[in-house]
C-alpha positions in Angstrom: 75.0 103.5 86.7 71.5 102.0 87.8 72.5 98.5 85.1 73.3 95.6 87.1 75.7 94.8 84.6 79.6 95.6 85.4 80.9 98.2 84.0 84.4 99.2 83.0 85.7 102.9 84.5 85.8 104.1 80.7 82.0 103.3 80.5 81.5 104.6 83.9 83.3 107.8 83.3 81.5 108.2 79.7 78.2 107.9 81.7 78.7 110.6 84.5 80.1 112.9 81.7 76.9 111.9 79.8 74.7 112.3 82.6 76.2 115.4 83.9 76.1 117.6 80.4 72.4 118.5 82.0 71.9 120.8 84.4 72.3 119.7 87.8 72.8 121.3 91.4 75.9 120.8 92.6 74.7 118.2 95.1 73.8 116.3 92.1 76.9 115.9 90.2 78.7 114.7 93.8 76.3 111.9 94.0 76.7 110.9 90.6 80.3 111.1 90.7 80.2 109.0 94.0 78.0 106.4 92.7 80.2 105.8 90.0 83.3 105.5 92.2 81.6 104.0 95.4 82.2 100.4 94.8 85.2 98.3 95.3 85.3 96.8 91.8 85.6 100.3 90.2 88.3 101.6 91.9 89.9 97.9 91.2 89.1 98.6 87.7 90.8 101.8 87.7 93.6 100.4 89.2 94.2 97.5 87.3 93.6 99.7 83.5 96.8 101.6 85.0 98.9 99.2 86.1 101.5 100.3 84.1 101.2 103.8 84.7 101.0 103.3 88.2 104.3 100.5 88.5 106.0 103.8 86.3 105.1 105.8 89.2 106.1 103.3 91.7 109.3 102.5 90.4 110.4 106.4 89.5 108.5 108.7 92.2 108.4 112.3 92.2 112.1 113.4 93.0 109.9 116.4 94.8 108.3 113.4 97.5 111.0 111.9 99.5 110.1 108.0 100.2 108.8 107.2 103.1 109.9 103.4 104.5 108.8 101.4 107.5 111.8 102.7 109.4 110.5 106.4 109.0 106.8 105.8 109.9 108.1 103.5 113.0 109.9 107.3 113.9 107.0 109.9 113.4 106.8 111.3 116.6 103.3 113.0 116.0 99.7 111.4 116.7 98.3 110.3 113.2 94.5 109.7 113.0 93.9 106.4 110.6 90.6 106.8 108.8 88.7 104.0 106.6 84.9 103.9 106.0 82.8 100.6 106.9 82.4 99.8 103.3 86.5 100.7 102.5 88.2 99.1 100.0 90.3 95.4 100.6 93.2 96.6 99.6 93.2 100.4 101.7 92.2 98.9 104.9 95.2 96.0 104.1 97.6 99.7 103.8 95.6 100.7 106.8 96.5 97.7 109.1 99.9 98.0 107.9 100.2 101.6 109.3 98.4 100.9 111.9 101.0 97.9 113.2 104.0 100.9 112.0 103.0 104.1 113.7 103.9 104.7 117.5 101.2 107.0 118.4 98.0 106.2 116.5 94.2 105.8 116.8 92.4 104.2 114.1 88.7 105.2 113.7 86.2 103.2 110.8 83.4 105.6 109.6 79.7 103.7 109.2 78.1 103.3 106.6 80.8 105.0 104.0 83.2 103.8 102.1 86.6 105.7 100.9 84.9 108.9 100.2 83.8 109.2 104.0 84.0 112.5 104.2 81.2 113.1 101.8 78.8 109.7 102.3 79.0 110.5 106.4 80.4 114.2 106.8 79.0 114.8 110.3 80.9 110.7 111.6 84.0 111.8 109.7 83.8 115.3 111.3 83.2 114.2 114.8 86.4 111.4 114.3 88.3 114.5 113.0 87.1 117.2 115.7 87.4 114.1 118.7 90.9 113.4 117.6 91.9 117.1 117.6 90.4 117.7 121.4 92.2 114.4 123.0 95.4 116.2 121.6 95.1 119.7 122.5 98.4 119.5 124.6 100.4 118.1 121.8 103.5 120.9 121.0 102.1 122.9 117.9 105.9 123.3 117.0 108.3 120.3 115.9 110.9 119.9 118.9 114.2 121.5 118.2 117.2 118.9 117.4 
């Protein structure tokens, strides 16, 4: 992980296993496992070495998911809460924006100094984003309204 040379996620996976077969605190292995997926270009990597796994998914979802088009996100009547960290992925902000145009009732909040793992890079900024958006809707119904 230190080489300045690119690695592919196979290598990258190959090292944390390698460098996790020792004995670490569990502190430890998170760090390791977020250094190795921390960067844009890995998780580009991982999702260009399944492609075609991922286009088999795409073009035969889970019959147990049911889609979810721009017509239904235009309709959710509940608050959403849009996350990304400062150091986010292109292409998850790009689905980001895209929501964010979609949904009728939404706040978007960017965590510093994180990227998609936010929640462990900057726990107490993604807590305070989660806990802040929870008080301003305190007087949101708790049940779904009845048809």
């Amino acid at each position: 992980m230190t080489s300045p040379k690119k690695q592919t996620s196979e290598a990258a996976i190959r090292e944390i296993r390698r460098r996790t077969r020792r004995k670490f605190a569990p502190e430890e292995k998170v760090r390791i496992v977020l250094e190795g997926l921390r960067g844009e270009q890995s998780i580009s990597d991982l999702l260009y070495e399944n492609r075609s796994e991922l286009r088999s998914l795409m073009l035969h979802p889970d019959p147990n998911i049911p889609p979810m088009g721009h017509e239904a996100v235009r309709r959710m009547p509940m608050p959403v809460l849009l996350v990304t960290g400062e150091r986010s992925p292109a292409f998850l902000l790009r689905i980001t924006d895209r929501l964010e145009e979609l949904l009728p009732i939404v706040e978007r909040v960017e965590i510093p100094e994180a990227s998609h793992l936010m929640q462990v890079e900057n726990a107490a900024a993604f807590n305070e984003a989660i806990i802040g958006f929870l008080g301003r809707r305190r007087d949101w119904p708790t049940s779904p309204p009845s048809p």
